[in-house]
C-alpha positions in Angstrom: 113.3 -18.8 -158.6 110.8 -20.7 -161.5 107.4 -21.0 -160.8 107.4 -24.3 -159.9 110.3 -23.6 -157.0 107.5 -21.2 -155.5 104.6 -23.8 -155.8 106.6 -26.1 -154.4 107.8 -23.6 -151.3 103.9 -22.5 -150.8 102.5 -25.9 -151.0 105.6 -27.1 -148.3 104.0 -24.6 -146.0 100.6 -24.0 -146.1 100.2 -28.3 -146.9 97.4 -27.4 -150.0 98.5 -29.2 -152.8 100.9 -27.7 -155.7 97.6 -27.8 -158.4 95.6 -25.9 -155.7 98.7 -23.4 -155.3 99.3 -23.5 -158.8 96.0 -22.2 -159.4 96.2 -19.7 -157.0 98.6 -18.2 -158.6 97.7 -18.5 -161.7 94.3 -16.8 -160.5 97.0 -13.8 -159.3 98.0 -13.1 -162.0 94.9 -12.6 -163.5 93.8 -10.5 -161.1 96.9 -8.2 -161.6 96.8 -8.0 -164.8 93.4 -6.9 -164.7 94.3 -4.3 -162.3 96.7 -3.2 -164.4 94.2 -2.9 -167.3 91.3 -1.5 -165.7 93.3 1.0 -163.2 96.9 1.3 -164.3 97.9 0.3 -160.6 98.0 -2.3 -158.1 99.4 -2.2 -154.9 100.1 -4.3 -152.1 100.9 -3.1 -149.2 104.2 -4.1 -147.8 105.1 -5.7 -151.0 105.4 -3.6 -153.9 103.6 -1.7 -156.1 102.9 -2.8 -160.3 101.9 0.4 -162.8 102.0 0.7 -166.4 103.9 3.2 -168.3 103.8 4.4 -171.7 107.6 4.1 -173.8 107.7 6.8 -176.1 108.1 5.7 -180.1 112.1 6.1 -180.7 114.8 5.6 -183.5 116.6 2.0 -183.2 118.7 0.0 -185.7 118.7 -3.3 -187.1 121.9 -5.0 -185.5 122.6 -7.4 -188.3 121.8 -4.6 -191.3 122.6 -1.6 -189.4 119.3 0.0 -190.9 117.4 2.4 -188.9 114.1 1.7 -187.4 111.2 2.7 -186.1 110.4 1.3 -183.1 107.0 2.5 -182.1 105.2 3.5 -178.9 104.4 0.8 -176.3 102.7 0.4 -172.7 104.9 -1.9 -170.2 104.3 -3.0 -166.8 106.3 -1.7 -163.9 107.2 -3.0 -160.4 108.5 -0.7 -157.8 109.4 -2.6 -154.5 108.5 -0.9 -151.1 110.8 0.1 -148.6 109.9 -2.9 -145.8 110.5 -5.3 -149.2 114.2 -3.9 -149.9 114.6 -4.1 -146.3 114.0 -7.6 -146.3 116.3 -8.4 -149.0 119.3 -6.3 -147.9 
């Protein structure tokens, strides 16, 4: 599902308007993201929870030379679903 499929599904059934929607959740993501930043985690109850974890530096080659590389360490965002979310899906 794009963005634009889920502004289009929220603004269907609330009836605000997709710009007002759009900015919503554009306002989100901020919000999460600054969570992330500032905490390292942000839960929502129900839903899921986002965390960031560190990737360790580690050896990796070139695919078209073959050459190893270096590829270094890294922070990446996680998402772990809660149970009554998996539920729902299954």
């Amino acid at each position: 599902m794009t963005k634009a499929q889920v502004v289009e599904a929220v603004s269907t059934i609330t009836g605000l308007s997709k710009a007002v929607v759009a900015r919503v959740i554009d306002c989100y993501h901020e919000v999460v993201s600054g969570g992330l930043k500032k905490q390292g985690r942000v839960t929502f109850a129900g839903f899921g929870t986002f965390s960031v974890s560190r990737r360790k530096a580690r050896t990796g080659f070139n695919p078209s030379t073959g050459q190893a590389i270096t590829i270094p360490a890294t922070k990446v965002a996680k998402f772990r679903a809660s149970p009554a979310l998996m539920k729902g899906i299954k």
